[in-house]
N, C-alpha and C positions, 0 to 999 in steps of 0.2 A: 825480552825486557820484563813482561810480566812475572814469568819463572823469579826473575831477579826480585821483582819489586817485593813477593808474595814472599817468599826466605827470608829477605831482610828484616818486614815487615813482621812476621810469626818469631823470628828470634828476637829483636824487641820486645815483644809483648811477654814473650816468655820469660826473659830475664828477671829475677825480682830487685834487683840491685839498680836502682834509675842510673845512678852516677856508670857503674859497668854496663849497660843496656845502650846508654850513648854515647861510648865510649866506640864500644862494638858497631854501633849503627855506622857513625863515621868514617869508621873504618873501611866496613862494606862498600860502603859509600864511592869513597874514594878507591876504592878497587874496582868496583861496577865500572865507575865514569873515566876509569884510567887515567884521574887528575893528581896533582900534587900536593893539594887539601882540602879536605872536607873539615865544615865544622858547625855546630849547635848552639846558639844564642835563646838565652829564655826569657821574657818580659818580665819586668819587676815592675805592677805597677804603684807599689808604694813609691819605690826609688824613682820612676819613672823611666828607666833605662832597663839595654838587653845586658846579661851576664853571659861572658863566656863560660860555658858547663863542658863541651867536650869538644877538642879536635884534633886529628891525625894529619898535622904536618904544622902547627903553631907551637908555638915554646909551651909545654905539657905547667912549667912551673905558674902561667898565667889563667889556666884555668880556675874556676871559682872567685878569680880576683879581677880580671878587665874586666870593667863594665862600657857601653856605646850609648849616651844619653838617647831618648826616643828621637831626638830631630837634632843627631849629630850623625853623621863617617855616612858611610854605605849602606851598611847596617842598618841605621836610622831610618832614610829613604828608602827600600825594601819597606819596611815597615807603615812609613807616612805614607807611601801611595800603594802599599796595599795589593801589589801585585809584583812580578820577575822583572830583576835588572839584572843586564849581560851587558859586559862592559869591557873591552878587548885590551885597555891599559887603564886599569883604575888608578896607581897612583897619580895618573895626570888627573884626575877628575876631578873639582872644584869639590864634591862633598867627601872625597876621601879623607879621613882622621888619620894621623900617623901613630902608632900607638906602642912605640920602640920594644915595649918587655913581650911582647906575641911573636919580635922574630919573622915579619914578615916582606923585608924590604929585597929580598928575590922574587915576590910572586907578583905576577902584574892582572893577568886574566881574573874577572870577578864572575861570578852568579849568584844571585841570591836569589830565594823567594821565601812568603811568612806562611809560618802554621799556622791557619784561622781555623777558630772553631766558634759558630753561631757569631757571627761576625766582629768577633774579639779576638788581635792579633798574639797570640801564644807564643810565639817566637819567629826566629830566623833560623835557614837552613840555607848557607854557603858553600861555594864550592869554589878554589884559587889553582889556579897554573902557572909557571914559570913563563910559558911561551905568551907571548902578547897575541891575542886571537879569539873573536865570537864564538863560546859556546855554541852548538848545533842546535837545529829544533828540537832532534831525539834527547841531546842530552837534556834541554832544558823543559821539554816532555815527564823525562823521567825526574828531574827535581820536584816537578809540579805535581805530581801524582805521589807523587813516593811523600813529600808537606801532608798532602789531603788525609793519605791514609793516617797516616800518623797523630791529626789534629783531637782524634778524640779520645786518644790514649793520653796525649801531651794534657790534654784539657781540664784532668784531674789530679794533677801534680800538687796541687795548692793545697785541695781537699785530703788527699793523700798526707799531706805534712802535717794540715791542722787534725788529721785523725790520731799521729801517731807520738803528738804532742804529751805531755803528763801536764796532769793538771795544774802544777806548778807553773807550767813553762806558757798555757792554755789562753790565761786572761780570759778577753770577752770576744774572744774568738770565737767564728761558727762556721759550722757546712748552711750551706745553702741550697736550698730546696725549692719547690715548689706549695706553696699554701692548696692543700685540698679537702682540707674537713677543717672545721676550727677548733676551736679549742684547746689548752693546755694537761699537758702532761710529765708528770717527773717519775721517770723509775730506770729499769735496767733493762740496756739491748739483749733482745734473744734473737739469734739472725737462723734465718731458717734456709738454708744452701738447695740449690737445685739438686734437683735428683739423677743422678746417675749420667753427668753428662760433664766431663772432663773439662770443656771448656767451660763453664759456670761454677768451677772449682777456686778459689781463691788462695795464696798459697799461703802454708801457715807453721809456724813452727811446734814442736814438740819436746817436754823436758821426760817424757815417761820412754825410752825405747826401746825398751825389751814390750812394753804392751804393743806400739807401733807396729813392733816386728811381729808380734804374734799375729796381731787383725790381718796385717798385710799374708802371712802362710795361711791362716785359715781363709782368707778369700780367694788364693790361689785353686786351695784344695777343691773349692766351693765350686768355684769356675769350671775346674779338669772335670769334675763330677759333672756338670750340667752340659756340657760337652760331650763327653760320651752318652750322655741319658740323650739327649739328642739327635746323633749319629744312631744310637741304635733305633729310635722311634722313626727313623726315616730311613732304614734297613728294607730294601722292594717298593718303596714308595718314589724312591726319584735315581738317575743311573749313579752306578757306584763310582764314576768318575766325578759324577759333584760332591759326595760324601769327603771329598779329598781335603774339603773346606775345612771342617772339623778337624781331622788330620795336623791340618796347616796349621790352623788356631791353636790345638793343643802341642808342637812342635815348635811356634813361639810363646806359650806358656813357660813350658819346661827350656827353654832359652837359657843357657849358661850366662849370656853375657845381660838379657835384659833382666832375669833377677837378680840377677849382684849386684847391677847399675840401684835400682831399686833400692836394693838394704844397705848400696853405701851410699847413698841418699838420708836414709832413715839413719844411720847411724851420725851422717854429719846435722842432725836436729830436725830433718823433716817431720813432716806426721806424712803416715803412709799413704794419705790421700792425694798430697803432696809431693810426695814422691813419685808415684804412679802417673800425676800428671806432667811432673817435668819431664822424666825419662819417656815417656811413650811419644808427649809432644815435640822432642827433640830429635825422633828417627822418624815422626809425621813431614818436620820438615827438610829433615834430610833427602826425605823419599820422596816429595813434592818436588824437590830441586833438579831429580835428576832426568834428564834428557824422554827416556825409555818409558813409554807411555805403559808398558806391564809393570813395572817396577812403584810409575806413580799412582797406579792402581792399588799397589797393597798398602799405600798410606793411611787407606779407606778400610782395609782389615785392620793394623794397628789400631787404628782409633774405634773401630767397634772392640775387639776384644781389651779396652783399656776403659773403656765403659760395663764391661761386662764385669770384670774384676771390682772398678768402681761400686757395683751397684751393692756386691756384698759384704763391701769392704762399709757400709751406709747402713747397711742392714745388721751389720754386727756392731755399729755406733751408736743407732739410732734406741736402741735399748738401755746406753749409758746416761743418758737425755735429762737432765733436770730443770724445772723450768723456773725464772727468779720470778721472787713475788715483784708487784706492779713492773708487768711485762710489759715491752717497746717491743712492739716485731719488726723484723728489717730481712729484707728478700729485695733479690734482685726486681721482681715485677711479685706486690701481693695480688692473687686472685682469690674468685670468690670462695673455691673450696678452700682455699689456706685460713681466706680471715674466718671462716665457718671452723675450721677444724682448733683453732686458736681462740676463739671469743668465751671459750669459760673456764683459761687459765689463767685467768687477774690478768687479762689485757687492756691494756691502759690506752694503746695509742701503736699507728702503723708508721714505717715508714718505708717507702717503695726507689729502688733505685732507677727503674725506668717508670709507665705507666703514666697517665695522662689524671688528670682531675676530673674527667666524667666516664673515667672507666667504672663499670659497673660493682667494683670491688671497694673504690672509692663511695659510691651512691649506699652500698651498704653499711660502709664505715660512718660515714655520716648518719643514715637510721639507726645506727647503734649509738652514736653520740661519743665517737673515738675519734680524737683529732688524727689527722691525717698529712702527710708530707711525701709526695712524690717529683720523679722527675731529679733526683740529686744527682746523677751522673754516676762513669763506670767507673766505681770506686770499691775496691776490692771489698768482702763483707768480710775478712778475715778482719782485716781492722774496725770493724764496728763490735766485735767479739767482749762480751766480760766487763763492758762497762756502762757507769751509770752515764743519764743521758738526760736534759731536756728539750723535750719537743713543744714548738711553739705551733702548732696550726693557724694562725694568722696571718705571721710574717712567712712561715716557710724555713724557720731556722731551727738548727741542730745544735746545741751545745752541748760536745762529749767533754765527761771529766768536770764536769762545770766546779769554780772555784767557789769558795762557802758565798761572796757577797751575790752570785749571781743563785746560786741555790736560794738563796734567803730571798732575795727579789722576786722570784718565781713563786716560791713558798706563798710569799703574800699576797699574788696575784691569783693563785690555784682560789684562794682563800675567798677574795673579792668572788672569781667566777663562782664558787660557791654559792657566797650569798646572792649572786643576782640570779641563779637559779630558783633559791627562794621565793625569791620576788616574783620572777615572773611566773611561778605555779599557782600564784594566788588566783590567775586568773583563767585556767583553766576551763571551766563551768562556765566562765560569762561569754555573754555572745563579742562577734570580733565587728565590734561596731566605731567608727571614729565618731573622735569630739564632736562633729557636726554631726549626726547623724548615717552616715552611708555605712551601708550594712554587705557584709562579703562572707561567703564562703568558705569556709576551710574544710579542706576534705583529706582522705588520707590514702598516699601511696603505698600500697599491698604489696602481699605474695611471698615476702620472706619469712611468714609465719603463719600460718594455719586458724591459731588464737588470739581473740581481738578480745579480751579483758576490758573492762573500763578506763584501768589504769593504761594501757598501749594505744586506747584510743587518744588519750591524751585532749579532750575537748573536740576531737573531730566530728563534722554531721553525717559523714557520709564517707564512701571510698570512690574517690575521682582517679585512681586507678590500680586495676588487679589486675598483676603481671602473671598469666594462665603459664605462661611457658617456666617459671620456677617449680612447678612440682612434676613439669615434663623433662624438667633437669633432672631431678631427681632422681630417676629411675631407670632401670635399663631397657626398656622398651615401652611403646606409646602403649598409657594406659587406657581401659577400655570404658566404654560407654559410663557403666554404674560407677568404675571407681570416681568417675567425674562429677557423675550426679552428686557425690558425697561430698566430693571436697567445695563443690559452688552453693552446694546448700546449708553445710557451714558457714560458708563465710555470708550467704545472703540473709541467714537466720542473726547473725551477730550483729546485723546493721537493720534491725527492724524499721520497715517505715521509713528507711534513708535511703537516699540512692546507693547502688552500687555498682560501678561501672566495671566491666570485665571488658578489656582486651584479648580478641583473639588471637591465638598461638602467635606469638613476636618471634622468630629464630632468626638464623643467618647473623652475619656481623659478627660479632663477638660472643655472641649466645648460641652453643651449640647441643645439641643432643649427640652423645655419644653411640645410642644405636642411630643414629641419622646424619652423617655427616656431610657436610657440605663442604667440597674442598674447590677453592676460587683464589683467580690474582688482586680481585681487589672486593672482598667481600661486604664490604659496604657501601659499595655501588651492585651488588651483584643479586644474589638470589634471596632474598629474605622479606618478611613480614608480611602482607596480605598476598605478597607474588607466588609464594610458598603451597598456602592454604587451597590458594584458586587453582594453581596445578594441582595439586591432593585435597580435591574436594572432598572423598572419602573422608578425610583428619578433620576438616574442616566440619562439615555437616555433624558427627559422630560429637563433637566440640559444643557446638552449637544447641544440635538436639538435648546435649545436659545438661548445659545452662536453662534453656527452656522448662528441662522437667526438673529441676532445681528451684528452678521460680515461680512454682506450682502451688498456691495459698501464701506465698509473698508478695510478691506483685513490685517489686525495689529493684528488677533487673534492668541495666543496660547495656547494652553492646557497643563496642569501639571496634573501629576497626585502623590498623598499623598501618604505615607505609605506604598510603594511600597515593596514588602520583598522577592519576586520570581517572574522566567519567564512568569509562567501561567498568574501572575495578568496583566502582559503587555502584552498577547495576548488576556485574555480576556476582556480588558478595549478598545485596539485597535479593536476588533470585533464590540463591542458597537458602538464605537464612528463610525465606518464607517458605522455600519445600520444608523445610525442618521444622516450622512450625504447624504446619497442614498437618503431617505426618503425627507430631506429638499430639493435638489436636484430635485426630482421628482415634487414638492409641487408649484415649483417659478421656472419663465421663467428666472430670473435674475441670474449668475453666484453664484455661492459659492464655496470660496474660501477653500480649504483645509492646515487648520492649521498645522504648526509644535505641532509635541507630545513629552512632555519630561515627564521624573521623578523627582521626590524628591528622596535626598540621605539622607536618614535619619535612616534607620535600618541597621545593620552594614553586615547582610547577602550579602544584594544588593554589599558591597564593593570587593565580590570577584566572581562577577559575573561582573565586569564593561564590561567587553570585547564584550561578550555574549550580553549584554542591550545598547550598542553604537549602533550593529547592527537592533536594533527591533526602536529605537526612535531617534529622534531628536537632542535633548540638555537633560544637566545633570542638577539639581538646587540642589544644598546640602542643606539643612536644620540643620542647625550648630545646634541649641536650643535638637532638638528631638534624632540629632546622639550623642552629648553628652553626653546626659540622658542613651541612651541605651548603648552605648559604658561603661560608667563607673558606670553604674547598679545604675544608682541614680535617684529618681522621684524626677523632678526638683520643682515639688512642696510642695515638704515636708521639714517644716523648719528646723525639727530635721538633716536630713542630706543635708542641702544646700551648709554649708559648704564646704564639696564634689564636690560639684558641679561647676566644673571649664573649660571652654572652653579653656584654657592655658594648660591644662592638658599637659604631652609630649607623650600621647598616643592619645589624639583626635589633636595636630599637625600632629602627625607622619600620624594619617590618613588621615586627608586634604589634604597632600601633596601628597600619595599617590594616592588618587583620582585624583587629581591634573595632576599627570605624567602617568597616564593610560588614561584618555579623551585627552590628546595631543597624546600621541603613537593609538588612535581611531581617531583623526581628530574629535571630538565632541564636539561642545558649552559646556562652563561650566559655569554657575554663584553659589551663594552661596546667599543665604537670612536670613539666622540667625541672630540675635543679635551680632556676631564676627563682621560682616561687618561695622559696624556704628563705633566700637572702634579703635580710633585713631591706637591704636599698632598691635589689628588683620587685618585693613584695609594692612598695609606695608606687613606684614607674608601673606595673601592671595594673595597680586597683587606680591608677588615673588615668590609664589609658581605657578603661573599661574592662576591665576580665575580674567579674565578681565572682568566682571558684576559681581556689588557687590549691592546686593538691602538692601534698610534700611528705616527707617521712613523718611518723608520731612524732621523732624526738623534735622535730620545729616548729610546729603546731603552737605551744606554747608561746613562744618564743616572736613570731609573728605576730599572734593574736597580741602579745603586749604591743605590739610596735602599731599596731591599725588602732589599737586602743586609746595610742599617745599621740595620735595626731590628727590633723584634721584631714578632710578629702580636699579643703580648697587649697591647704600648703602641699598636699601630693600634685594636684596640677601645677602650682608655680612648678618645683622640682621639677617634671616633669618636661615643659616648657621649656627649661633650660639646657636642661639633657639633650633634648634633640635637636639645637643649636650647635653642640658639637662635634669637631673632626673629628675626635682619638678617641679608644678607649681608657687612655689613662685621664683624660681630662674629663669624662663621664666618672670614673673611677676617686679622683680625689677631690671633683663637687660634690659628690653624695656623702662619701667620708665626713667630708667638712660639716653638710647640711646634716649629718645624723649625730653629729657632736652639739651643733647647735641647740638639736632637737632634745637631749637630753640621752640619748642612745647610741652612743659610743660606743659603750660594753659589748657591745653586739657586732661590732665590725674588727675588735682591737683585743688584748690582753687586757684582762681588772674588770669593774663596772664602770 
């Protein structure tokens, strides 16, 4: 059954043609289940009803035209309750619809169940027989499975149509996304395609094909070359009966049949990249299908050596490359080396098809002050190709193609955000004090840049956190003592007299060093952040001792320490850190100054040990992003549950607050560094709950500082109050909205001023 489900399921997605993809599928279908019809119902929820789109054994002339209201026939129910009905004579059945142009008054046996995706019913998938008789469990097994898969290819059908719409046809239609940076942006998609990897290929057409044909021979040529250069470099290095591989490899290179397949591809309008992934993926699942477990082992060669071709067929594209002025970038998942390799060619603004809102690629997006839209679903990037685009970072919307009234809307509003940037630079210089007087903190989250200017401080006092492991990114192996000293004594000389708070080495999770890797099932529960350092004390100390000699006639260093989760880790971090002070100590006649040591509060354990950990360190720094994620068991970088993932939550308030009212009952510094602190409405909830340092990127600085500026601390406590009265976080979510409209500060949550 699997074999079956897995062919069915790869020639769908393969197909680019919807209307022939389930056409096909049905058909499968109903030959797998050896029934007398299969068929595909799709949800319309304007209409409010499913459309029949495909089936193999109903009247062919009623597809695209029956429709089954949502809570009418069988169909309906499937739908209404949301799960499999097997029904052994449906025409007797009270909710049966008789629906005479489908042709169905032979068939009596029903099953149905619905393609949900993220719990919105996508359609029906039925299946009818002649004979009056319950469907089996296997069969209705294999419906239920064979729905599941299916549900997240179905689930982009919509976005798919609104992509490929002309702006004519367009109105005030959008894709929908996810809101992850704010702010507005109007320019043109540049989509940046994975690398060398067939599946992450989109499929796309071609009017040039004699160039197609050309790229497509030269990366042929490219390939046999590198293949022999290979076979001979491993000539007495490994036995000549594995060299056979190569052999093999260049033997379906030179394949009569799969390069013809290939160029008659490219000849019927493909582009070669295009080509290459239909035909190699079409004898992937040939070979998948078949019984003989050696046979469906070399599906596993096809698809390497179709990657390999890929990669040069990328390489001789990638020189054609022109990039539009006010550039949109759009990638299946943007990371941090993409939006680095892209931020100073007039980029405007990202959009990410998977990825989460507090991916780390996101947190840069927003220090650069580029609106941001992730999470849009798997929507081919071929159709995001060549056109103009605007992106809302507020709402979360995409409008491709956009018609002149909605161009002009935006125009004025790009216009508005303008001037209220204005505005709020005026206040730059002044301290971030409310109308009543309560005086807070701003400090600034580091590490993605070396140089702290005046200007990139942006009114900050201080750095409440530097991320040490971005220049350990960097580079290809752990750098040594002095180059460290250099880079901490820049940055502690830039914040004269201010605090500077250095995090030691953060890795694991989503932050890796490429000479160090860490390969784990579930790496953000697994090895990362102080757990790291403490098994390689050697990294640690070496870390450590140059920060120390870094802060040698400064005297503005402190220490944080990550991923804190028990007492031991802060006495054995405190052990360290003091041999490495003795040691420097001993080293230099000149003083050295002994840093304050804090933690990060980011594991939810550490929250009922606060008591206990006031007494061993310094100050408290909560890390909002990381306590979220584990608080509400959701990996903030998976887009499937991003959703989820909400720092409004009224269980990570409730625990803010808490921390919040236990480091005042300790007399203990507390600041907060998270992503909460830059947001207009968590800035008011944190400075009422007590957290007077709040660190955020330079570019929000500003931006808060107006906001602490325009209110009072006693209207941050009401606020505040009410907040933690509720269930949801959408009912946390649209009282602040409301109360920051009230406030005069709207501009700041919404599109305009």
């Amino acid at each position: 059954m699997l074999t079956t489900l897995r062919r069915i399921v790869l020639a769908f997605t393969q197909e680019p043609e919807l209307n022939k993809a389930l056409g096909n599928m049905v058909a499968d279908v109903k030959q797998a289940l050896k029934t007398d019809c299969c068929s595909i119902y799709l949800a319309d929820y304007q209409q409010q009803h499913f459309l029949l789109m495909a089936s193999d054994g109903l009247a062919q002339a009623s597809l695209g035209h029956t429709s089954i209201g949502f809570s009418e026939g069988l169909v309906g129910l499937v739908g209404q309750r949301e799960e499999p009905i097997n029904i052994a004579n449906a025409q007797f059945h009270p909710r049966f619809k008789h629906a005479p142009e489908v042709k169905e008054e032979d068939l009596n046996a029903f099953m149905g169940t619905p393609i949900i995706h993220q719990r919105k019913v996508l359609g029906i998938i039925s299946v009818q027989q002649r004979q009056s008789r319950q469907f089996n469990e296997n069969e209705e097994a294999f419906l239920v499975t064979l729905a599941a898969q299916l549900a997240v290819v179905i689930a982009n059908i919509e976005s798919k149509e609104i992509l490929s719409r002309s702006k004519h046809q367009q109105n005030r239609q959008f894709i929908q996304g996810v809101p992850a940076s704010p702010g507005l942006a109007i320019g043109n998609l540049y989509v940046s395609y994975p690398k060398a990897q067939l599946s992450g290929i989109s499929l796309r057409k071609s009017d040039n094909k004699e160039q197609q044909l050309s790229l497509f021979y030269g990366a042929v040529r490219q390939t046999r070359d590198d293949l022999m250069n290979m076979s001979e470099r491993m000539q007495g290095a490994i036995p000549e009966d594995t060299l056979d591989i190569f052999e093999m490899y260049r033997h379906m290179l030179e394949s009569a049949s799969l390069g013809e397949e290939i160029t008659e591809k490219i000849a019927q309008g493909w582009s070669a990249e295009s080509a290459l992934k239909l035909v190699i993926e079409q004898y992937v699942v040939q070979f998948e299908a078949v019984d003989d477990a050696y046979i469906r082992e070399r599906a596993t060669d096809i698809k390497d050596l179709g990657n390999r071709v890929l990669y040069h067929l990328q390489q001789e594209t990638s020189s054609r490359v022109h990039f539009p002025e006010q550039m949109i970038l759009v990638a299946e998942e943007v990371t941090v080396s993409l939006l680095a390799e892209y931020q100073d060619k007039s980029l405007k603004a990202i959009v990410s098809l998977q990825g989460s809102t507090s991916s780390h690629a996101v947190i840069l997006a927003r220090a650069l002050g580029f609106p941001a839209i992730v999470a849009v679903g798997n929507i081919p990037l071929s159709l995001f190709s060549d056109k103009q685009a605007v992106i809302d970072g507020y709402s979360g919307e995409i409008y491709l193609s956009p018609d002149e009234a909605i161009l002009n809307e935006y125009c004025h509003l790009v216009k508005e955000e303008q001037e209220l940037q204005q505005i709020v630079a005026q206040v730059v210089n002044l301290p971030a004090v409310t109308q009543d007087g309560r005086s807070i903190e701003l400090l600034l989250n580091a590490g993605l840049s070396t140089e702290f200017n005046e200007s990139m401080k942006n009114g900050a006092v201080g750095i409440g956190l530097y991320r040490t492991e971005i220049p350990f990114m960097e580079r290809n192996c752990f750098p040594s003592e002095q180059e460290q000293i250099c880079w901490y004594k820049t940055v502690l000389e830039s914040f004269q007299r201010q605090p500077v708070v250095m995090r030691t080495l953060d890795i694991g999770g989503d932050k890796a060093l490429s000479y160090f890797p860490i390969k784990e099932d579930n790496p953000f529960l697994g090895w990362r952040g102080i757990r790291v350092t403490l098994d390689h004390p050697e990294i640690f100390l070496v870390q450590v001792r140059a920060m120390l000699a870094a802060n040698i006639g400064q005297g503005n260093l402190e220490i944080m320490l990550p991923m804190v989760s028990s007492l031991n880790e802060v006495d054995d971090a405190i052990r360290l850190i003091n041999q490495a002070y003795y040691e420097i100590s001993n080293e230099t006649t000149q003083t050295v100054a002994k840093p304050k040591i804090g933690i990060m509060i980011e594991v939810p354990s550490v929250i009922f040990q606060l008591k206990e950990l006031a007494e061993k360190v310094d100050f408290f720094s909560v890390g909002s992003n990381d306590l979220t994620q584990y608080l509400l068991a959701v990996d903030r970088n998976n887009a499937r549950v991003s959703v989820l993932y909400d720092t409004y939550h009224p269980a990570v308030l409730r625990a803010l607050n808490h921390i919040a009212e236990q480091a005042q009952l300790s007399l203990i510094e507390l600041s907060l560094c998270g992503e909460l602190a830059s947001d207009p409405g968590g800035a008011l909830l944190l400075m009422a709950m007590g957290y007077d340092k709040l660190s955020m990127s330079s570019h929000n600085i500003p931006k808060i500082k107006w906001v602490i500026r325009n209110v009072s601390y006693e209207q941050s406590q009401q606020i505040l109050t009410q907040c933690l009265m509720y269930n949801t976080s959408d009912e946390v979510h649209n009282y602040l909205n409301d109360q920051l409209e009230l406030l005069g500060l709207g501009g700041f949550v919404r599109a305009g001023k």
